[in-house]
C-alpha positions in Angstrom: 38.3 65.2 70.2 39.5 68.0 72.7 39.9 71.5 72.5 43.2 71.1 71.9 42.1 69.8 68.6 40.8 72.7 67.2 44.1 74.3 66.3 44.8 71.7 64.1 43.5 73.0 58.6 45.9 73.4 55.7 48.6 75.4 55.4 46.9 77.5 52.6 43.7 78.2 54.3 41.6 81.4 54.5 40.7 82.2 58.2 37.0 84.0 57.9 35.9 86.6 60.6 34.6 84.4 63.6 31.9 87.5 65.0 31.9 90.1 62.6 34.1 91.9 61.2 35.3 92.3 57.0 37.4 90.3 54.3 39.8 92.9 52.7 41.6 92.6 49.5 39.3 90.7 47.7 41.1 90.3 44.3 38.1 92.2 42.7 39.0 95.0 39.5 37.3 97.5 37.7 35.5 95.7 35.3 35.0 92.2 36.5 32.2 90.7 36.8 30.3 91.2 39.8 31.0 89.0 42.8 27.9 86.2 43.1 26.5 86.2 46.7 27.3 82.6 48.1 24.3 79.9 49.3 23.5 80.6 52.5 25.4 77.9 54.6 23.5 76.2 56.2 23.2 75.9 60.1 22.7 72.5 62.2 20.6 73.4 65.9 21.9 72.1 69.1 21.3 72.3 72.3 23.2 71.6 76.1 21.4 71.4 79.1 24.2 72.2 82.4 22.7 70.5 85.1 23.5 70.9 88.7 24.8 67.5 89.2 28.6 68.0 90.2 31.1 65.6 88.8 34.8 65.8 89.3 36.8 69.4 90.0 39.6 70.6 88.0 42.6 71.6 89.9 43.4 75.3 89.2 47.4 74.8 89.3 49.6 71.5 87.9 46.7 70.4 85.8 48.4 69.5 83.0 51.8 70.1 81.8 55.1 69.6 78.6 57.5 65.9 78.5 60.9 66.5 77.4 63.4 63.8 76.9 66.1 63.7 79.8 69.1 63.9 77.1 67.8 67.4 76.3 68.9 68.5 79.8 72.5 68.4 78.6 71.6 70.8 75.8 72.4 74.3 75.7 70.2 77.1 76.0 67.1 74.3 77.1 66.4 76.3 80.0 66.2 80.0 78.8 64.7 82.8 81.1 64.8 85.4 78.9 62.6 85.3 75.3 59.1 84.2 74.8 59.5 81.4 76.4 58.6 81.8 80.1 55.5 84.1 78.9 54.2 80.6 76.6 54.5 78.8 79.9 53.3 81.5 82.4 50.0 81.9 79.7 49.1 78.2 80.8 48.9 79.3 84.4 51.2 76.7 86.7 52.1 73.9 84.8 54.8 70.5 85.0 57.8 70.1 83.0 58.5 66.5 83.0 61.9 65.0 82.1 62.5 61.1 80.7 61.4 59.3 77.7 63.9 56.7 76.2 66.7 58.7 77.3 66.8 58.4 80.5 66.9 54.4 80.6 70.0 54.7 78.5 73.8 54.1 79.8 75.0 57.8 78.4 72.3 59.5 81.3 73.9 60.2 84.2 71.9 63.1 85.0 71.7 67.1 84.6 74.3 68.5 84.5 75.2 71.5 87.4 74.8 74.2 84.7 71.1 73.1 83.4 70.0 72.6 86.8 70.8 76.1 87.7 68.9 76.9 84.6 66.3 74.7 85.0 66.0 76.4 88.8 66.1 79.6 87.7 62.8 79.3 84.7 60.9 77.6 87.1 60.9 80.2 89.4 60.3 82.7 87.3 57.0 80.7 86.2 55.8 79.1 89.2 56.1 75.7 87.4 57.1 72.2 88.9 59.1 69.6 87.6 58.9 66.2 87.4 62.5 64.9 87.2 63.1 60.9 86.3 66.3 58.7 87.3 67.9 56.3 85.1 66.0 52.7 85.6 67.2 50.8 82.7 71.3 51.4 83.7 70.7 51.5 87.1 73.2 52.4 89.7 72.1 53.0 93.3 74.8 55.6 94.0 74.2 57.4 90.6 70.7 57.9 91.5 71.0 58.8 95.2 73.6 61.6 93.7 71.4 62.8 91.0 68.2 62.6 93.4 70.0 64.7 95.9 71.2 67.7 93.4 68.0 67.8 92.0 65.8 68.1 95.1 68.4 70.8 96.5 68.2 72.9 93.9 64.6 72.4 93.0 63.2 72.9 96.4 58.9 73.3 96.1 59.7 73.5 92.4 60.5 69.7 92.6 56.8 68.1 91.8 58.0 64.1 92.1 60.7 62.2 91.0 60.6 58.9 88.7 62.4 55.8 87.7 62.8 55.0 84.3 60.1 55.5 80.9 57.9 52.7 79.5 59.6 49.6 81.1 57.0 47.3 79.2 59.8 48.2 76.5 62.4 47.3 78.1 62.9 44.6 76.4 62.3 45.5 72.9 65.2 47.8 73.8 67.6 45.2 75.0 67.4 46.4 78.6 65.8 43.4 80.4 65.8 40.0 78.8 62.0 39.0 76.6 61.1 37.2 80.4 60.8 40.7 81.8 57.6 41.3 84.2 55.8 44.1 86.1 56.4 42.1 88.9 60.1 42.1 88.1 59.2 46.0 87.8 57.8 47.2 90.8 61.0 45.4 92.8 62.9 47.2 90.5 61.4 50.5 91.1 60.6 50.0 95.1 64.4 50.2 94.7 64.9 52.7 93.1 62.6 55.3 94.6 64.5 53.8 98.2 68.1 55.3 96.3 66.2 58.6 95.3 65.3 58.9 99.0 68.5 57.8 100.0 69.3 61.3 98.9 66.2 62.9 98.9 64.5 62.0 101.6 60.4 62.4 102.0 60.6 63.5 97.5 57.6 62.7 96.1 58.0 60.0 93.7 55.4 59.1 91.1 54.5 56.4 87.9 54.8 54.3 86.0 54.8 56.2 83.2 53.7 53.4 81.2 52.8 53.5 77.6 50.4 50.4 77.4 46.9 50.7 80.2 47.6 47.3 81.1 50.4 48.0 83.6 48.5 50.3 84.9 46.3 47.8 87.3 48.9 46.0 88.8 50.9 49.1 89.3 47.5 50.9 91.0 46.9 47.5 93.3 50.9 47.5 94.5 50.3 51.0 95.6 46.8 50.6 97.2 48.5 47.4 99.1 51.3 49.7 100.5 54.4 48.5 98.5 54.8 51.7 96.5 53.9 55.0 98.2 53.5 57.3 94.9 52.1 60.9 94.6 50.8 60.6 91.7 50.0 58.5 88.3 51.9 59.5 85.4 51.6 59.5 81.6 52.7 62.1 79.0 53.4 63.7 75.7 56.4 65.5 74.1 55.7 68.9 73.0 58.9 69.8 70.8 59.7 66.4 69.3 58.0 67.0 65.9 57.2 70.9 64.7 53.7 71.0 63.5 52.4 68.0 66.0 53.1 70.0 69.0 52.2 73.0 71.2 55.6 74.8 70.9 58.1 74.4 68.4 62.0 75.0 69.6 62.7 77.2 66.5 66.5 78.0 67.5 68.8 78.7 70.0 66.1 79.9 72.7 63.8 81.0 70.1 59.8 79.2 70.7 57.0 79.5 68.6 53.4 78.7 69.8 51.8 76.2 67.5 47.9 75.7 67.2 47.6 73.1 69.6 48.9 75.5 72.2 46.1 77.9 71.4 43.9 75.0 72.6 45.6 74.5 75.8 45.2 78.3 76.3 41.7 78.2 75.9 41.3 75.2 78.6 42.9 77.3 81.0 40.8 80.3 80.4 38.0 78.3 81.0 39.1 78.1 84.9 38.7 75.7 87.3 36.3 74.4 89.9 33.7 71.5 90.2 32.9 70.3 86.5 28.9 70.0 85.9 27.0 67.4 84.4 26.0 68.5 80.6 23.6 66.6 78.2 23.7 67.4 74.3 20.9 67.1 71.9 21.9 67.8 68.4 23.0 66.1 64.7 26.4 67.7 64.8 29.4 66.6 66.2 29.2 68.9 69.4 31.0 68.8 72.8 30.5 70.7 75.7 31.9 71.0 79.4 30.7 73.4 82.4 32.6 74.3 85.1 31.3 76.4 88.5 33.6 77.5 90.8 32.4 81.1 93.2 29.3 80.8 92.5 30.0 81.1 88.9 29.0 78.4 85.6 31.9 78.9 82.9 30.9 76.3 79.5 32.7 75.6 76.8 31.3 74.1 74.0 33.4 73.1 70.8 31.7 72.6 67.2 33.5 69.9 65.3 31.2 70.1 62.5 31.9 71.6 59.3 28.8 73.7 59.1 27.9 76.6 61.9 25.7 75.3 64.6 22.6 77.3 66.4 23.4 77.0 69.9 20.9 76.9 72.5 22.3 76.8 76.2 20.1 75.8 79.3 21.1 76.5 82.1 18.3 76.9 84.9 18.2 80.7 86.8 20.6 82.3 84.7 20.0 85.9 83.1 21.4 88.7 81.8 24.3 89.3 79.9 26.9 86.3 79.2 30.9 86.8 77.7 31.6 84.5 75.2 35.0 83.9 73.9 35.9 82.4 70.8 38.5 79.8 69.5 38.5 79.8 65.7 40.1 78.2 62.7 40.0 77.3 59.2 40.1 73.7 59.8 40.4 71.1 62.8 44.2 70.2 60.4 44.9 73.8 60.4 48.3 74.5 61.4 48.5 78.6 61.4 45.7 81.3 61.6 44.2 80.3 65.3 42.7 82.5 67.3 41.3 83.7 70.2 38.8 86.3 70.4 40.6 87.5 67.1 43.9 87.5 68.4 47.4 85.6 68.4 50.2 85.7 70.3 53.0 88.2 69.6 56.5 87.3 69.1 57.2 87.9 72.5 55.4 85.1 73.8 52.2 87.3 75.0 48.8 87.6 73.9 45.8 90.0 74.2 42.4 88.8 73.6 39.6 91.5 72.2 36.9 92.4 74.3 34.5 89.3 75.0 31.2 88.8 72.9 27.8 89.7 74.6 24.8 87.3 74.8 22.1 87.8 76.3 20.6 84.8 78.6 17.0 84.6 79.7 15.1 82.7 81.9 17.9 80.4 81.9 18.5 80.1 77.9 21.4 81.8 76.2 21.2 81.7 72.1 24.2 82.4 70.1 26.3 80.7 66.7 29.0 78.8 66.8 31.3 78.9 63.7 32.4 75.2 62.1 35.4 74.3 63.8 35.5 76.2 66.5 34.9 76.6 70.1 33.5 78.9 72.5 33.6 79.5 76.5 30.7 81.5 77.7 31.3 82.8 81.0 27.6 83.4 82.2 26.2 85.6 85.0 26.3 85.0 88.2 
């Protein structure tokens, strides 16, 4: 479980205050019965040690990013500039937009059309995203590619993050696009020429893969590019965030209208984490309790996410650190929930934008920082530097 999880509870639950704050309109009449004060809940301890063992970094820009089927480029309106919807992306930071899925492999894709790409060109320079653009594998034609390939690196420019050759071809035959003999040997000729017709038109685009769906391409895919025969800018996989409302971090409600769903609250929160060199953390506790540091400027930034269903006591070690950490909160009813996250106590507004309030204080000494986490939830505490 990520984050990303946390905005997941039922539709008809009650979101309590996540530091503070009152329940209004309790129901209560003159003449009921007094409200009974509720058990105390109770509280599970845990504790993370950040050490100063320095694993991996996280990029700050193209870290992550939204797959859209390629037959949604010829859709109207896909690309809009003006609504909420440039705000949800720019609140990620810089991000991909990846285009392919099933629809690109079939014989109806031919490309985008002129009208999307000018689109397309225009809302990723307003947001400083990149794309990742994919060419028809399964109906291939050389020359349609080249043609395609050329348009969209044109009008792309340093908006164009790589382009790729077809979706999932361990399904290609399932589909009826290779015969049941098919290979990933018979797929990396394939695609060797494939990305030769996208340079045809292109040339030097960044091409990238496999964007397989089963890990056990993925070997054979890696050795063919350590031996030289594919020359790739990246390894690809990915997710598509409008195919099912509810599932997804943005939900297409209308022509150019978006909403932000909870799992989009989740990617939020990663980014406002920051980036940098990710430190080693160890957890001791009975709850089901993750936790992830980052330092980048001199600067440790943690988040630790409660999965539990009770609160948990946190106590945070992190040698030298005192004085007065922000903490930030991610909160929900439930990890199903499916409305009612929030961060810091607020959501986004119908524009697309969203305002935080002022971060929690907690006080850190001699390296130890004390505070509560609520059940189901998540914080980031930005410590002192």
């Amino acid at each position: 479980m990520t984050i990303a999880a946390l905005a997941a509870g039922p539709a008809n639950a009650v979101i309590l205050p996540p530091f503070g704050g009152n329940i209004s309109g309790s129901g209560q009449t003159a003449g009921s019965p007094p409200v009974m004060s509720a058990a105390p809940i109770a509280v599970t301890p845990a504790t993370v040690d950040v050490t100063t063992t320095k694993l991996r970094s996280i990029p700050a820009s193209y870290y992550f990013g939204f797959s859209f089927e390629s037959s949604e480029t010829d859709l109207s309106n896909i690309f809009s500039t003006t609504g909420e919807y440039p705000a949800l992306l720019k609140n990620l930071g810089y991000g991909v937009l990846r285009f392919g899925g099933n629809s690109v492999d079939r014989a109806t894709f031919h490309g985008i059309t002129a009208s999307n790409l000018n689109s397309l060109a225009a809302l990723v320079s307003a947001t400083g995203w990149k794309v990742n653009y994919s060419e028809n594998l399964g109906h291939y034609v050389a020359s349609q590619v080249t043609s395609d390939a050329g348009a969209v690196s044109r009008k792309l420019g340093a908006h164009l993050l790589a382009f790729a050759c077809g979706n999932e071809p361990e399904h290609f035959p399932a589909l009826l696009l290779r015969p049941a003999s098919y290979t990933e040997a018979m797929y990396l000729t394939e695609v060797a020429k494939c990305f030769a017709a996208i340079h045809a038109g292109a040339p030097g685009a960044p091409v990238s893969g496999p964007n397989t769906y089963h890990v056990a391409w993925l070997p054979p895919y890696a050795a063919a590019v350590k031996a030289g025969k594919l020359h790739v800018s990246s390894l690809d996989e990915q997710y598509y965030p409008m195919t099912h409302c509810g599932q997804t971090p943005i939900c297409k409600t209308g022509p150019g209208k978006y909403v932000a769903e909870p799992v989009y609250y989740g990617l939020l929160f990663a980014h406002m984490l920051g980036s940098g060199q990710m430190l080693q953390t160890t957890i001791s506790t009975r709850a089901n309790i993750a936790a992830h540091a980052v330092t980048s400027g001199g600067k440790i930034s943690v988040v630790v996410e409660n999965l539990s269903a009770t609160p948990s006591a946190l106590t945070l070690n992190v040698p030298g650190v005192s004085g007065t950490a922000s903490v930030l909160h991610l909160t929900g009813s439930s990890l199903a929930a499916t409305w009612g996250v929030r961060i810091q106590g607020a959501a986004l507004s119908p524009s697309g934008t969203i305002t935080p309030g002022a971060a929690t204080p907690v006080t850190c000494t001699a390296g130890v920082c004390k505070l509560t986490i609520a059940a189901d939830s998540a914080v980031i505490v930005h410590l002192p530097a």
